[in-house]
Each structure stands twice: as structure tokens, then as C-alpha cells.
N, C-alpha and C positions, 0 to 999 in steps of 0.2 A: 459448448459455450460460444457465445453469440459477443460482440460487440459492435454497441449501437452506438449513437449521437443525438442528443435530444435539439430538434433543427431551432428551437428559438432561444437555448441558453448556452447549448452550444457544449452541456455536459455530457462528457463522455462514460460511458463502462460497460461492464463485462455480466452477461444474463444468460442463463440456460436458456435453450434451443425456445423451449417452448414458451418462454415470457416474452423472447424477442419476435415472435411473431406474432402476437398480442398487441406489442409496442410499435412495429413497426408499417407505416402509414398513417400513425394516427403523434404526430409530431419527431418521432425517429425515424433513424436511418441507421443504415448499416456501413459499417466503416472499417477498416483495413486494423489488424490490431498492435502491428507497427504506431499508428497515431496512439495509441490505448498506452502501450508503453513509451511513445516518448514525453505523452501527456504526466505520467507516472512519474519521470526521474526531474523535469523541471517542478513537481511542487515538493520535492525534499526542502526543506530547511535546516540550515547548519548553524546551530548557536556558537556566537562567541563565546560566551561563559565559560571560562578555566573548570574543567572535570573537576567536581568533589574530591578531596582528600581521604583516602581511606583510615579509617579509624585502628588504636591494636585491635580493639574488642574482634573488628572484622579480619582482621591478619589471621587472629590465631583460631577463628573457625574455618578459615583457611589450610591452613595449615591439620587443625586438625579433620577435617575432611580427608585430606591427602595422603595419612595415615592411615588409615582405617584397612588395612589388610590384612 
């Protein structure tokens, strides 16, 4: 696995050996994969939204899953 940059939109990711040499010279680049993951952990997005309420219905498939030995 290869990670490239594409040099006019500035996207980065992650290519087998052999696409990234295909890709690269003809608008990529090859890039360190340090950038690839810290590219990665700034587009997480974290909802406000209060987490759903669990239902009984779902408690007690719970529950009975848990049993099952």
C-alpha cells in the first residue's frame, strides 16, 4: 500500500503498489502516511445528539442472548 496526494485537490489516500504507480506523475504524489492518518482523525465528526434510548423490547433480547448457555 502506497499513499498518494492528488497535487490539484489536494486528496489524499491509500492505493495498492500498483495503481499508485499508474497515478503517480500524472497529477499525484507520494506522501508520508503520517499525513494519510492525521488527514483521517480531523474529519471524524462528533454529534451532539443525546444517544437513543434503549427500548424493553431491546433489553430483553439482551438479556436473552446472555443466557443462552
Amino acid at each position: 500500500m502506497k499513499t498518494i496526494k492528488n497535487i490539484e485537490t489536494g486528496e489524499i489516500t491509500r492505493v495498492e503498489d500498483k495503481e499508485s504507480y499508474q497515478r503517480v506523475g500524472y497529477g499525484w504524489t507520494y506522501v508520508p502516511k503520517s499525513e494519510w492518518k492525521a488527514n483521517r482523525k480531523t474529519n471524524v465528526v462528533v454529534s451532539d445528539e443525546p444517544q437513543p434510548k434503549q427500548t424493553k423490547a431491546s433489553k430483553k433480547n439482551e438479556k436473552k442472548s446472555g443466557k443462552s448457555k
